[in-house]
C-alpha positions, 0 to 999 in steps of 0.5 A, spaced: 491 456 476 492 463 477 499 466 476 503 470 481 508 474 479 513 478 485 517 485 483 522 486 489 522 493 488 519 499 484 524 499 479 523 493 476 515 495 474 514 495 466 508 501 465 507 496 458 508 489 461 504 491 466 498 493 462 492 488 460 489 483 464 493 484 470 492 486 478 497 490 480 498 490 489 502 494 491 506 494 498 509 500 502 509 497 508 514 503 512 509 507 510 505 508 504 500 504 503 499 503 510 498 510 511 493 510 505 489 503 509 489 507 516 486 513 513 481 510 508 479 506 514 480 513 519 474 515 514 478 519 508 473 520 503 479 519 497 487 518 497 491 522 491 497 519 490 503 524 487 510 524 484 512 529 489 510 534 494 510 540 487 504 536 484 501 535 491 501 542 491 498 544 484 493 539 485 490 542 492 490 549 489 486 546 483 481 543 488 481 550 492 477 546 497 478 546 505 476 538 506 484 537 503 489 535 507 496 534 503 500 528 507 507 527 504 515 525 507 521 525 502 527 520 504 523 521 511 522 527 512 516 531 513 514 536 507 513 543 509 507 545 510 505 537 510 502 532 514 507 526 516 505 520 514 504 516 520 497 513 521 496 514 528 497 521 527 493 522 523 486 519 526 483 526 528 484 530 522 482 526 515 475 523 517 471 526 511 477 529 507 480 528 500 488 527 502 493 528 498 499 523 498 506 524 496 511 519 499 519 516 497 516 510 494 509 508 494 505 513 490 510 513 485 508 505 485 502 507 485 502 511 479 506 507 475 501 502 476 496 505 474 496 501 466 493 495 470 486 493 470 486 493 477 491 497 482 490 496 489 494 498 496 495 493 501 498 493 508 500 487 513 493 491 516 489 489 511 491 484 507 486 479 508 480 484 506 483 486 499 484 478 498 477 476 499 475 483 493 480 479 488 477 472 490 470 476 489 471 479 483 477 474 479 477 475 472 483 469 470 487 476 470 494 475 472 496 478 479 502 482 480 505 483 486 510 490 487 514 491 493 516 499 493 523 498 496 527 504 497 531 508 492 532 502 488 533 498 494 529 491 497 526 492 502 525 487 507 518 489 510 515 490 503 517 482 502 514 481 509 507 483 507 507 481 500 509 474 503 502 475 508 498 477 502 500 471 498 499 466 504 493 469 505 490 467 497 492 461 499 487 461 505 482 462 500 483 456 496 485 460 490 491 455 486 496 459 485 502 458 480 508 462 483 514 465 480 521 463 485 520 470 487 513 469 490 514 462 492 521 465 496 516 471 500 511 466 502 517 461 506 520 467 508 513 470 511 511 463 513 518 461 517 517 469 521 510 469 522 510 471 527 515 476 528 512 481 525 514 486 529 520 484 530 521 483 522 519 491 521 523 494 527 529 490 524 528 493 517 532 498 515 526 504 515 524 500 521 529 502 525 529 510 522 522 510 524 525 508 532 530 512 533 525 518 531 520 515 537 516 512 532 515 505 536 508 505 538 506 506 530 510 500 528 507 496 532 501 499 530 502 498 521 504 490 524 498 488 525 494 483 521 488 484 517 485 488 523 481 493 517 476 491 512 477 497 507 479 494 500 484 501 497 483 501 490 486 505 485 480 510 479 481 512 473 489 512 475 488 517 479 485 516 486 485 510 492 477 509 495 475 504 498 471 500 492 469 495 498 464 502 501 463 503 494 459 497 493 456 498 499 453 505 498 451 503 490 447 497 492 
């Protein structure tokens, strides 16, 4: 049985209970780990993900490099001098590029995971591919799923998502052994499935994304498994897709 645990929000990860035999998912549906799935499938060479748009920007000028784009938002906000975060926007600029990612939420789940065996990124567009990676190489680790939240807050689209990851390991015959947490996300996803859109557009940050016109990337971040890119975490530092990785060393 593979044992699946569910953190409703970032706050609640512990670096030490975290590290081991564990695989950390993170979801930031609105926008983070969306933006990185969209970006890497977009033909971004890495994602750096970073506690703030300072560290971004001490990190870009040690690299000195023109393939770097700095990517960041805080509480919504653009950062200056930064590209927003939203993935439609960014299709033309990242092919080829090592992005620099600060966001509110995501990043610093990301960086606060990285004493786990495995940390991956996933989004509703490309749950199913980092499932088939984790079936493809499970060790009998622990799996961990962290819904970034906000500001110490539940966010219900992160739940969403995490309830479609754990749907989409059961479609992959994998036995799960399932927390109330994880068991509640995957009635909620199952009981809303097909309301994706409208479960995005209802939440909060959804509907901040709304009123700033953003509509048509809504739509675009509630689309099901429409990528095949597999975000993984190295050497806690940066997000490749370990799934061309493969491809290119063999």
């Amino acid at each position: 049985m593979t044992k699946i645990h569910l953190l409703m929000k970032k706050e609640e990860m512990n670096q030490q209970k975290l590290s081991g035999n564990k695989i950390v998912v993170i979801f930031d549906i609105l926008l983070a780990t969306s933006t990185i799935t969209a970006t890497l499938e977009f033909g971004a060479k890495e994602v750096i993900p970073v506690l703030n748009g300072k560290e971004a920007i001490e990190i870009s000028e040690k690299l000195k490099n023109d393939e770097v784009i700095l990517i960041g938002e805080y509480n919504g906000a653009t950062l200056d001098g930064f590209h927003s975060p939203n993935p439609l926007a960014l299709r033309s600029v990242v092919n080829g590029k090592t992005i620099i990612l600060s966001t509110t939420n995501g990043t610093i789940a990301l960086k606060n995971a990285q004493t786990a065996k495995k940390v991956y990124a996933a989004s509703i567009l490309n749950s199913q591919s980092v499932v088939k990676h984790i079936r493809k190489t499970y060790d009998e680790e622990t799996i961990v799923l962290v819904c970034a939240g906000s500001f110490g807050h539940f966010n219900m689209e992160d739940f969403y998502g995490a309830g479609y990851f754990i749907d989409c390991l059961l479609s992959e015959s994998l036995q799960l052994d399932m927390t109330d947490a994880s068991l509640a996300a995957l009635h909620f996803y199952r009981s809303m499935k097909e309301k994706e859109n409208e479960i995005l557009a209802e939440s909060r940050v959804g509907k901040m994304m709304l009123d700033y016109g953003f509509e048509s990337e809504l739509h675009f971040v509630s689309q099901k498994s429409i990528f095949n890119v597999v975000p993984m975490l190295e050497n806690g530092k940066r997000i490749v897709d370990v799934k061309l990785s493969e491809k290119t060393a063999y």
